[in-house]
C-alpha positions in Angstrom: 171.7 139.6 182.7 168.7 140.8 181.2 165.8 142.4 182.9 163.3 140.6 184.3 160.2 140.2 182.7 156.9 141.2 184.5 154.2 138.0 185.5 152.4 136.5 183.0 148.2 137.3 183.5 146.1 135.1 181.9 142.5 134.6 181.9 141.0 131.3 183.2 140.3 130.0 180.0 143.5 130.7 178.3 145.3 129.1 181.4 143.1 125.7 180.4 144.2 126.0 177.2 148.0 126.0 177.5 147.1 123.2 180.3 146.0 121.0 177.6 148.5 121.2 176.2 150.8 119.0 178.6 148.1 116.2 177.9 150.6 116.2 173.9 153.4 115.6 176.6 152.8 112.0 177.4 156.1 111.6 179.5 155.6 115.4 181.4 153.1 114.3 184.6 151.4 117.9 185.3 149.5 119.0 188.4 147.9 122.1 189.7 147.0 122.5 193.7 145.5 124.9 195.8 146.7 126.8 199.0 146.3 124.0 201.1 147.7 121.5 198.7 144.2 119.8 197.3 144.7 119.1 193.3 142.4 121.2 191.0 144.0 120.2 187.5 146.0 117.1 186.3 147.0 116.1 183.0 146.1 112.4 181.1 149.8 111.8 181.9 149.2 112.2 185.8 145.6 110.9 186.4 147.3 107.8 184.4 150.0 107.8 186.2 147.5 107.5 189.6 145.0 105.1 188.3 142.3 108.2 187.7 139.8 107.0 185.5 138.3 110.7 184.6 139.8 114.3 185.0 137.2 115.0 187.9 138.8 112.6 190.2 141.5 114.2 191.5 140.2 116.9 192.7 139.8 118.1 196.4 141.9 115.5 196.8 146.0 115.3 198.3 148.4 113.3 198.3 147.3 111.7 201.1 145.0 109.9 199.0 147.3 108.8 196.1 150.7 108.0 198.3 152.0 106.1 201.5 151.4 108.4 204.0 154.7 108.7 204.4 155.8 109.8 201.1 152.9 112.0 200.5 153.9 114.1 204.0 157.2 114.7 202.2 155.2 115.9 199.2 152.8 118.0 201.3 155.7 119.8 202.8 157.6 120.7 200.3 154.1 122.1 198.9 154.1 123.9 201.9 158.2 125.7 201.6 157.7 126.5 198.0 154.3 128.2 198.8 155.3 129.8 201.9 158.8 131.0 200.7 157.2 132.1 197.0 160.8 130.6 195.6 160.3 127.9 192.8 161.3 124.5 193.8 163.7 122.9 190.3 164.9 119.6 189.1 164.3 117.7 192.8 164.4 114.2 193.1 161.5 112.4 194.6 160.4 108.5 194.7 157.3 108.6 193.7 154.9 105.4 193.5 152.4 104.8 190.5 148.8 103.3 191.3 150.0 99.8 191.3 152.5 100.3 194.0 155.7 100.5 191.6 158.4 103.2 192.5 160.3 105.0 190.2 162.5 107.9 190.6 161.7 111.1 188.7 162.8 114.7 188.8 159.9 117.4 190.3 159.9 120.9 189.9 157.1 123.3 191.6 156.3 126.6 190.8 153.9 129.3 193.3 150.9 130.3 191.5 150.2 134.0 192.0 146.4 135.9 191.6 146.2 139.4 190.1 147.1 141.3 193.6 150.2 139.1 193.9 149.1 136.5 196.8 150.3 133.1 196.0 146.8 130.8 195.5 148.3 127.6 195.1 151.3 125.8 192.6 152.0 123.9 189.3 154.2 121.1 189.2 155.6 118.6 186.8 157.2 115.2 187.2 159.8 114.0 184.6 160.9 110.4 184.9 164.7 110.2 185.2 164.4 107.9 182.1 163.2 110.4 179.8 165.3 113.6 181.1 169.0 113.1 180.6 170.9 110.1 182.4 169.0 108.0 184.1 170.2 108.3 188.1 171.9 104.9 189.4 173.0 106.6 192.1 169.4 107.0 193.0 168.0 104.0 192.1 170.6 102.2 194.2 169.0 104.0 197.0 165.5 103.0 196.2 165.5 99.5 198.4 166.5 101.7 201.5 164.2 104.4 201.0 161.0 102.2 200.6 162.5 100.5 203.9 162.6 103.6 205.9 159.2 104.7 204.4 157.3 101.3 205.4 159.4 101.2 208.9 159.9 104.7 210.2 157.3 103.9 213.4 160.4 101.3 214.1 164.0 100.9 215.5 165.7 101.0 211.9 169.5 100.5 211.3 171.8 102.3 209.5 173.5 99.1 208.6 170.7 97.5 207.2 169.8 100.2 204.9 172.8 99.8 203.6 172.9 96.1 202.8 169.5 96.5 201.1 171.6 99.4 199.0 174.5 97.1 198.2 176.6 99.1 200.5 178.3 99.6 203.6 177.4 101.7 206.1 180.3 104.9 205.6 179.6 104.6 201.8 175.5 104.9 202.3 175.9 107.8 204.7 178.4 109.6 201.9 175.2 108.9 199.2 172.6 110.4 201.6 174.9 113.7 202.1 175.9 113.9 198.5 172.3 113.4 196.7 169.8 114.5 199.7 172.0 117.0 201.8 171.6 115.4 204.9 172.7 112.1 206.7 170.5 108.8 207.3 169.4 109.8 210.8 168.5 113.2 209.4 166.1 111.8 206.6 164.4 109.3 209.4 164.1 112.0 212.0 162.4 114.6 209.4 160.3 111.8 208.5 159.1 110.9 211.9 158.5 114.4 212.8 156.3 115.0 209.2 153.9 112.2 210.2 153.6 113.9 214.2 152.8 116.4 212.5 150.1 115.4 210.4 148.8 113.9 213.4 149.0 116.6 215.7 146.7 118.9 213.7 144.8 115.8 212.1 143.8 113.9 215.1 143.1 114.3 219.1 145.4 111.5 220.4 147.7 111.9 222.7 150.9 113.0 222.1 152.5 110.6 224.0 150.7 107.9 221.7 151.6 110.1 218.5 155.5 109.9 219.7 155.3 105.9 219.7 153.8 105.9 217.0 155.9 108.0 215.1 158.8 106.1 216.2 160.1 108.1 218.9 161.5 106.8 222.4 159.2 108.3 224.5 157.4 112.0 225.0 160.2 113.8 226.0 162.8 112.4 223.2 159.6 113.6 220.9 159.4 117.1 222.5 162.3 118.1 222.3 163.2 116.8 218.5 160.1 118.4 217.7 160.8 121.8 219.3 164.6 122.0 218.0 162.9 121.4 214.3 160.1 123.7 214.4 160.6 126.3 217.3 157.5 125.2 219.4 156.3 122.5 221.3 154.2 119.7 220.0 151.2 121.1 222.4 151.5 124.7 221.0 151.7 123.0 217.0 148.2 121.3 218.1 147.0 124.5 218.7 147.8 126.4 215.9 151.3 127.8 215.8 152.3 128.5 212.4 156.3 128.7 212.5 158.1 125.8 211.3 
């Protein structure tokens, strides 16, 4: 292999100019956040994408404002790993919902943003729709009747054997899709979901956390605690309060 090459340093206003030039790229959906995941760039591919109406109106804006809650917790946190581990983030599949509410599938890949001294300021990302990158994924789009269940239903009792019938599967054969395309089972994706959204309310709002756990989908408190704890190394009280593992 050859060496590596050394950071690219560009000035602010050459970065906008190769920026613009994704907006040639009508089928490449580019975004720019900051540190705590608020968009400071899109291209016309993205604010189209999202209903935007002028390149102004994304910013200082999140996902949170653009996605199910839901969804756009899964979007924040993966902001979060590829910023906190500096390791770019390639080719992952993520269901991602236009402005009218339609899902599609499309392939993400996030890179950390760097400032002259090194510290990572923020990330670049770019959507590809399965469509226009290869094969389109059947495998995933099989999936997509499931997934929008789980992400409307996750603060209730949800079946594994009803996922699969939206699928078109059975049960053993939707639990080998999950493992094979998303690395974990069906109980794994709803539990990280669950404890995403406690999350976002732990630190977002002052209720309870015996009301955030019900909400969420838990059994009670104590099923909550201790998911929460095994996932993240602390307790849901100590999260609230600052803690910055997991």
């Amino acid at each position: 292999m050859g060496a590596q090459l050394p950071p690219l340093q560009l000035s602010d206003f050459a970065a906008a100019q190769v920026l613009d030039l994704f907006d040639a790229l009508p089928d490449v959906y580019l975004f720019v956040k900051d540190r705590e995941s608020r968009f400071v760039r899109a291209n016309d591919a993205w604010l189209a994408l999202h209903g935007c109406t002028s390149p102004r109106d994304p910013i200082g804006k999140s996902d949170y404002d653009y996605h199910p809650p839901a969804l756009a917790a899964q979007y924040v946190a993966e902001d979060e790993r590829v910023m906190r581990s500096g390791a770019p983030l390639r080719d992952q599949a993520w269901l991602v919902a236009d402005h009218t509410g339609m899902p599609q599938w499309y392939l993400c890949t996030k890179l950390p943003l760097r400032d002259e001294r090194g510290q990572i300021t923020g990330l670049a990302g770019i959507l590809r729709p399965f469509d226009h990158a290869g094969n389109a994924p059947d495998e995933y789009k099989r999936l997509t009747p499931a997934l929008e269940h789980v992400v409307a239903n996750y603060r209730r009792p949800i079946a594994v054997g009803d996922l699969a019938r939206r699928a078109g599967l059975s049960a053993s054969q939707l639990q080998r899709e999950f493992r094979r395309l998303f690395n974990m089972t069906v109980g794994d994706y709803l539990l990280r979901l669950r404890l995403l959204m406690a999350r976002r309310r732990l630190r977002g709002t002052t209720d309870p956390v015996g009301r955030i756990a019900r909400d969420c989908g838990f059994y009670d408190q104590a099923h909550f605690t201790r998911a929460f704890k095994k996932h993240t190394g602390q307790t849901p009280l100590d999260y609230r309060r600052g803690g910055t593992r997991g």
